[in-house]
C-alpha positions, 0 to 999 in steps of 0.5 A: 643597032649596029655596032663596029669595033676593032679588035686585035688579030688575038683577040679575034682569033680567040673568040673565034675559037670560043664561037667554034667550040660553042658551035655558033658564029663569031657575030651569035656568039658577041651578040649573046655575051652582049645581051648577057651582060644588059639586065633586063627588064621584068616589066614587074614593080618591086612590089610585085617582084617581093610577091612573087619572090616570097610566092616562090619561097613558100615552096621550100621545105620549113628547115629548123634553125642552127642552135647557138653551139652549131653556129659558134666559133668554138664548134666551127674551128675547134682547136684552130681558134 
């Protein structure tokens, strides 16, 4: 698909810049914060996304939870209230 805009000589110029600085070309450079910004399909159903997700999770390591006086206000602020 193509798609034309137009866009002023300091926008441009400034893209150009960040195209530079990353090393690839003004047209790479809007193709890639184009695709970015469209979400991708994973082709997975949200069945299949929560297995693998919890499937992931079990790899972390067991971390004990924060006792009530960790988590209270009185332990996070102190004096300040």
């Amino acid at each position: 698909m193509r798609v034309t805009i137009d866009i002023g000589p300091e926008t441009q110029a400034g893209l150009l810049e960040l195209a530079n600085a990353g090393g690839v070309t003004a047209e790479e450079y809007v193709r890639s914060l184009v695709e970015s910004a469209v979400p991708r399909s994973s082709g997975l159903t949200p069945a299949q996304r929560s297995a693998a997700w919890i499937e992931s999770a079990t790899h972390f390591p067991y971390t004990p939870p924060l006792s009530d006086e960790a988590i209270s206000r009185e332990s996070i602020y102190g004096d300040r209230g």
